[in-house]
C-alpha positions, 0 to 999 in steps of 0.5 A, spaced: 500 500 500 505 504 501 507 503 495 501 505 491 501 511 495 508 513 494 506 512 486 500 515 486 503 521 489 509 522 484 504 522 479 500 527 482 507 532 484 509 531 476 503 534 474 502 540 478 509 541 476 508 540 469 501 544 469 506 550 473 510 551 467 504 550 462 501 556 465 507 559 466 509 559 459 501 562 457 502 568 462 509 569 458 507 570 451 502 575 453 507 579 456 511 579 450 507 581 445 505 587 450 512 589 448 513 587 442 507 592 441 509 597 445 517 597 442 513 598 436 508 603 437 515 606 439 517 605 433 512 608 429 513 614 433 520 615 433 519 615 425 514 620 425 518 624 429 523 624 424 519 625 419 516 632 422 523 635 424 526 633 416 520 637 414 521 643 420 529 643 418 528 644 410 521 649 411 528 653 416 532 652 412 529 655 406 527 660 410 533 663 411 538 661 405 534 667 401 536 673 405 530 678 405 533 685 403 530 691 404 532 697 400 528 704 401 528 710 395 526 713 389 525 709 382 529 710 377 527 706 371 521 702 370 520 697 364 514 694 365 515 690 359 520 686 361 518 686 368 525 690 371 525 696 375 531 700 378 531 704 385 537 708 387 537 707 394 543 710 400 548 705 398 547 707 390 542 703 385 539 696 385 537 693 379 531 688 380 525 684 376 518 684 379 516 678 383 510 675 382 505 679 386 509 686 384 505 689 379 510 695 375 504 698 372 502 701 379 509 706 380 512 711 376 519 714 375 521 719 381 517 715 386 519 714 392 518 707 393 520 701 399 523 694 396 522 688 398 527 683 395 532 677 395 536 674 391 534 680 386 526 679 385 522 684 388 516 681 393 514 687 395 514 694 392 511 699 396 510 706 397 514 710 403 508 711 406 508 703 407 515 703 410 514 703 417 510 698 415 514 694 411 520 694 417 516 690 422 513 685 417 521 685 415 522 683 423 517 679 424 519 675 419 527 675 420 524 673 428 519 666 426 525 664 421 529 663 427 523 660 432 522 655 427 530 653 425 529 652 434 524 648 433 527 644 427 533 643 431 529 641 438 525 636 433 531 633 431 533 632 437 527 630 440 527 624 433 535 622 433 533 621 442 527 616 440 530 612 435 535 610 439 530 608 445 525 604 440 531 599 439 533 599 446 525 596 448 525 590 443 530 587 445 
């Protein structure tokens, strides 16, 4: 009889055993899947992260590769036509070709005039009434060029920071 119960028992210890690891393995596998996602997830965010700052960091990057230039004093030729004008400012004349949004046909020889420009178009060309109008918007523009670079760079960062922990989780 000892025998028996000493069989009966051992049977009954390998299985709460076995049935120990089997749930052991069952809660594993959830746990592991739970930060393979995260890692993921983590991943996906690092990566459009990047993307954003790449997108800052051009956007910065144009913004102030073109200098704006402003130029204040009086017209001294003006060809429509071509689309070309001329100011002769403090520092001497400056041959420019209308922008886009300039229209030529507006101004004459003798005008006293404030131009907008870079890289030799004009962008804006506006009466001396508008210059002090058009120094702010000058200003304004020079101070949101250099937030956004800041901002391009901290993106960058931010990026370059999260991707070398989204490989650190999945392992």
């Amino acid at each position: 009889m000892k025998k028996i119960f000493t069989v009966v028992m051992a049977i009954a210890f390998a299985f709460s055993v076995a049935g120990l690891a089997v749930a052991e393995e069952k809660a594993a596998a959830p746990a592991a899947e739970k930060a393979a996602t995260v890692a993921e997830k983590s991943a996906t965010s690092a990566e459009k992260s990047a993307a954003s700052a790449e997108k800052s960091a051009t956007a910065a990057k144009k913004a102030t590769k073109a200098k704006t230039n402003l130029v204040s004093g009086t017209i001294e030729a003006v060809d429509a036509a071509a689309g070309t004008f001329t100011v002769k400012g403090k520092k001497g004349n400056v041959d420019l070709k209308a922008g886009e949004k300039v229209k030529l046909g507006d101004f004459k020889v003798g005008d006293k005039v404030v131009v907008k420009y870079a890289d030799g178009t004009a962008s804006s060309v506006k009466a001396v009434k508008a210059a002090k109008a058009a120094k702010k918007s000058a200003a304004k523009a020079e101070k949101a060029a250099a937030a956004a670079e800041k901002s391009a760079d901290a993106a960058e960062k931010s990026a370059a920071d999260a991707k070398k922990a989204a490989p650190a989780e999945k392992k």
